[in-house]
C-alpha positions as CSV (number, residue, x, y, z in Angstrom):
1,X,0.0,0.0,0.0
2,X,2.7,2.3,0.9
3,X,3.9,1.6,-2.6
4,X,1.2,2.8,-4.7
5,X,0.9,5.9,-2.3
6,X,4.9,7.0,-3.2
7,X,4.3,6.2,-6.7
8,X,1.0,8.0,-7.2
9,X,3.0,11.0,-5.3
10,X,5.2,10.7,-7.5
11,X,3.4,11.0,-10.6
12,X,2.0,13.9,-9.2
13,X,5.0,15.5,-8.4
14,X,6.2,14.9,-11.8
15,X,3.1,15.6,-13.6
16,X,3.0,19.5,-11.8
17,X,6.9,19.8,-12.5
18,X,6.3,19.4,-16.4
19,X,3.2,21.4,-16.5
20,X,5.4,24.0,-14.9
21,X,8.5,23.3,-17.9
22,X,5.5,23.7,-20.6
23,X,4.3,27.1,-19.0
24,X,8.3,28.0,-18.2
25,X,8.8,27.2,-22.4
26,X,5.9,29.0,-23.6
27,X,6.6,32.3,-21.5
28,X,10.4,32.1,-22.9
29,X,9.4,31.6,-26.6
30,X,6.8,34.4,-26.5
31,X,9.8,36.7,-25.0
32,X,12.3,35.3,-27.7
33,X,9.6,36.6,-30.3
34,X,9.1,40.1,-29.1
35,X,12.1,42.9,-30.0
36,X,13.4,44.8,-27.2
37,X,11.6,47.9,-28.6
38,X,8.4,46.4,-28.1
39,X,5.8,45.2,-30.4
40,X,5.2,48.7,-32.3
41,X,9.1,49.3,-33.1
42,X,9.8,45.5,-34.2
43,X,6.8,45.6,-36.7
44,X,7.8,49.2,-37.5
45,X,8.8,49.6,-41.7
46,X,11.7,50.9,-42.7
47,X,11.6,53.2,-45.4
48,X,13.9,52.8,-48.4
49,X,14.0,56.1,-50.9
50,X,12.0,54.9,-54.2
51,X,12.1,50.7,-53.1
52,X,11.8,48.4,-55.5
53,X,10.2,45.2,-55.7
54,X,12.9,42.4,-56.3
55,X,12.7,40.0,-59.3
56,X,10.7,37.1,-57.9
57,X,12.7,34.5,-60.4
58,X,16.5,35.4,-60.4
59,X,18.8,32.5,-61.1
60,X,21.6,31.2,-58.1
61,X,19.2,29.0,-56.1
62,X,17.8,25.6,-56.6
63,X,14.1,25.1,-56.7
64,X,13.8,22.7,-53.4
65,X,15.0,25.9,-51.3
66,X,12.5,28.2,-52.0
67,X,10.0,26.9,-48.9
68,X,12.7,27.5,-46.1
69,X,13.6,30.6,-48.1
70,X,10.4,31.6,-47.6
71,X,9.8,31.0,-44.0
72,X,12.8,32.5,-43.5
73,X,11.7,35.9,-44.9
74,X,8.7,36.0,-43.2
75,X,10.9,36.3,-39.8
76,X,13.8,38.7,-38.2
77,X,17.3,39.2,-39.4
78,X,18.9,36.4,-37.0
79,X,16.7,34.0,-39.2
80,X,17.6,35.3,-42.5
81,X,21.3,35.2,-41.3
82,X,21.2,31.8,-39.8
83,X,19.4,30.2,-43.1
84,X,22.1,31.8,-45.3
85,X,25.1,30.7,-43.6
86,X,22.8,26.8,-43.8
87,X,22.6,27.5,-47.3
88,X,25.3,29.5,-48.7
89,X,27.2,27.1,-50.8
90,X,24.4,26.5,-52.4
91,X,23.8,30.0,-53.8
92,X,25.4,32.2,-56.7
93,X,24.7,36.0,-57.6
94,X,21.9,37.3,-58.4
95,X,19.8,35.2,-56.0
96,X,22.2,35.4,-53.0
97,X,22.5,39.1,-53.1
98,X,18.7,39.5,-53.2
99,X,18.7,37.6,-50.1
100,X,21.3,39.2,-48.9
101,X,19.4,42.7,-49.1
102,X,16.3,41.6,-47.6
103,X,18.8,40.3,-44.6
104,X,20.2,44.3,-45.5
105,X,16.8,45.5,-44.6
106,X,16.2,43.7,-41.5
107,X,19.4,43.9,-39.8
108,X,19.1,47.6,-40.0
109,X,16.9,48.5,-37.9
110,X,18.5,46.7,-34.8
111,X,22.4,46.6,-36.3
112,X,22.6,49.6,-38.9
113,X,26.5,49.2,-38.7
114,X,25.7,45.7,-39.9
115,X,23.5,46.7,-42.5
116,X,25.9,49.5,-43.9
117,X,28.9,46.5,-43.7
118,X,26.6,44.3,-45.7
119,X,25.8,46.3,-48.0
120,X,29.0,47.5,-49.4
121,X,29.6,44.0,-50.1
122,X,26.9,43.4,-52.2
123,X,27.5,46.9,-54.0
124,X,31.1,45.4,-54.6
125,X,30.2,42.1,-55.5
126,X,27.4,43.7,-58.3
127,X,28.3,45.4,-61.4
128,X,26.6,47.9,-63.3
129,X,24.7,44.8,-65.3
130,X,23.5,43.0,-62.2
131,X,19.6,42.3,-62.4
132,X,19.5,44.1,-59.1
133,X,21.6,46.5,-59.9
134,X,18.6,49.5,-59.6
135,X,17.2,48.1,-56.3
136,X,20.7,48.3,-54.8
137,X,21.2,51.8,-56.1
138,X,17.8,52.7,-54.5
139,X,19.1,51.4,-51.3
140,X,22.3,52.8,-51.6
141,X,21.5,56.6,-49.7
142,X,20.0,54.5,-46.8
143,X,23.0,52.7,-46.3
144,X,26.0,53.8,-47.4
């Protein structure tokens, strides 16, 4: 009898302590998601002088990278960064330097030093004929 009442204590025990992780792992994601600037400055735009949309289908990526790509974009700059340096080897210019400006974009608003560094390597690394060579030249007043 004694048995079943230390086992049943400690299912209970147990039971509480991962209801309390579950609580514990939610309340630290939803504080991962938020910028230290609060809700209004992380979902705040930033303003580019005459922005461009960028060409949807540039060549330099292959076709089963598009989904993460996507996901990707749809978060913060860490995200961008962190699927880039997955997926680098795998891209060439123009594609990677159209990622690499939406990672431009992002990153300045928390990093601008970042973003200015950034871009002056894909100004370098695109030459007068680049595809994107009018969206970085709209960018370029922002951060240079």
């Amino acid at each position: 009898m004694d048995a079943k009442i230390a086992a049943i204590g400690i299912f209970v025990i147990a039971g509480a302590v991962g209801v309390r992780m579950i609580a514990f792992m939610k309340e630290a994601d939803r504080q991962l998601t938020q910028d230290s600037g609060g809700a209004a400055y992380y979902n705040a735009e930033l303003t580019v002088k005459d922005e461009q949309p960028i060409p949807v289908d540039l060549p330099g990526m292959p076709d089963h990278l598009k989904p993460s790509l996507e996901l990707a974009l749809e978060k913060d700059a860490k995200v961008i960064k962190a699927w880039l340096t997955q997926y680098r080897p795998y891209l060439r210019d123009p594609k990677l330097s159209e990622i690499e400006l939406e990672y431009v974009r992002k990153v300045g608003r928390t990093d601008p030093t970042e973003a200015r560094k950034k871009f002056a390597e894909i100004d370098r690394r695109n030459g007068p004929d680049s595809p994107i060579r009018s969206l970085i030249d709209s960018m370029a007043e922002t951060y240079r």
